[in-house]
N, C-alpha and C positions, 0 to 999 in steps of 0.2 A: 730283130725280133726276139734273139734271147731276153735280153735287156726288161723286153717287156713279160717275158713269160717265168724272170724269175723274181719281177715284182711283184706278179698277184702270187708269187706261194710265198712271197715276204708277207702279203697283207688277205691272208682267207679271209681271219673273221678277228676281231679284233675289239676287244671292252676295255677302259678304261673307270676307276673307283678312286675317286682324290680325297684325302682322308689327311684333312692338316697339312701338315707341313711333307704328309706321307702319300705316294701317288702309287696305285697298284697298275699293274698293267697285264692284262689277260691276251695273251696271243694264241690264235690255230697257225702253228706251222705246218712245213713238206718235208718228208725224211727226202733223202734220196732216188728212194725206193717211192716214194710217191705218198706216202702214208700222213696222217695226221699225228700232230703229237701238242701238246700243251706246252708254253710258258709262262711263268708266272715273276713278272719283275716287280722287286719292293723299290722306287725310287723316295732317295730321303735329302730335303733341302735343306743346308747348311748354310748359317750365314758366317764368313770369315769378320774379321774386328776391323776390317776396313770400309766394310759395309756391303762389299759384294758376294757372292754365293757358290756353293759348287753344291753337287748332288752323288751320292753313293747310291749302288744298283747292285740289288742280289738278283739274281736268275733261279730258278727253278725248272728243271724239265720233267716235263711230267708222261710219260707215254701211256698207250691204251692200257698196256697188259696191267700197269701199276695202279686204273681209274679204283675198280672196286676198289681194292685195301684200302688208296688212298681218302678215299669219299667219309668209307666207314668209320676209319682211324680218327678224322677232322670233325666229324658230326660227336661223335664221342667225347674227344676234346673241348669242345666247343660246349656243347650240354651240360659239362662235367662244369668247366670254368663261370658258369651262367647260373648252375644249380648250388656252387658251392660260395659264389661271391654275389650273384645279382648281376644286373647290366649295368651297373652306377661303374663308370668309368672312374678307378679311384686313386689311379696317378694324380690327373686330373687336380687332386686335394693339395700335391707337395709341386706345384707349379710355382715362380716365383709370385706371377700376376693372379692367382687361381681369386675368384669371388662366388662363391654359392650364391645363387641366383634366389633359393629362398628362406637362406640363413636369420635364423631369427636371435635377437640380441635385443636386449634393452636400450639401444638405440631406438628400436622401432616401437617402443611404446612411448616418445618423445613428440612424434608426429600426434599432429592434431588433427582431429576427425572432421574431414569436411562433407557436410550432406549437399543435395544437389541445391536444396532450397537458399544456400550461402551464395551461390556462383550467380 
């Protein structure tokens, strides 16, 4: 019965955010003491040059006492980086494979105009 009582404080509550090649992981753990406390794992997928893959994990713990600061500190951050750049993801641009979805170029003035009446 241990076994089983100290899987469910492995697994309270538990959220998952997969973000590219980036996989978040939100966990409620059990202190000791019985208490709740937060984890937050960055897992990142790597592919090695032989074509298979490994994954690096940060952790993060996060406990009650730290929620407010931390809450406040992130929404600040977050506001700040949104207010000062926009949400255009702009890595994104220096990707090898990157294409703008509505990049316009004088290529696209090349294309001939088709009305439905053609089809």
């Amino acid at each position: 019965m241990s076994d089983n009582g100290t899987m469910q404080k492995e697994e309270i509550f538990s959220k998952v955010l997969r973000a590219g090649r980036r996989t978040y992981f939100f966990d409620v753990r059990s202190t000791k003491a019985d208490d709740y406390y937060l984890t937050i794992t960055e897992s990142k997928k790597f592919t090695n040059d032989d074509g298979s893959f490994h994954y690096k994990k940060h952790k993060i713990y996060l406990y009650k006492e730290d929620f407010d600061g931390f809450q406040e500190i992130l929404k600040e951050m977050t506001d700040y980086i949104v207010n000062e750049k926009g949400e255009e993801v702009i890595s994104e641009r220096h990707q090898k494979d990157y294409k703008k979805e509505y990049e316009t170029s004088s290529e696209t003035d090349s294309f001939t105009d088709v009305s439905f009446d053609d089809i």
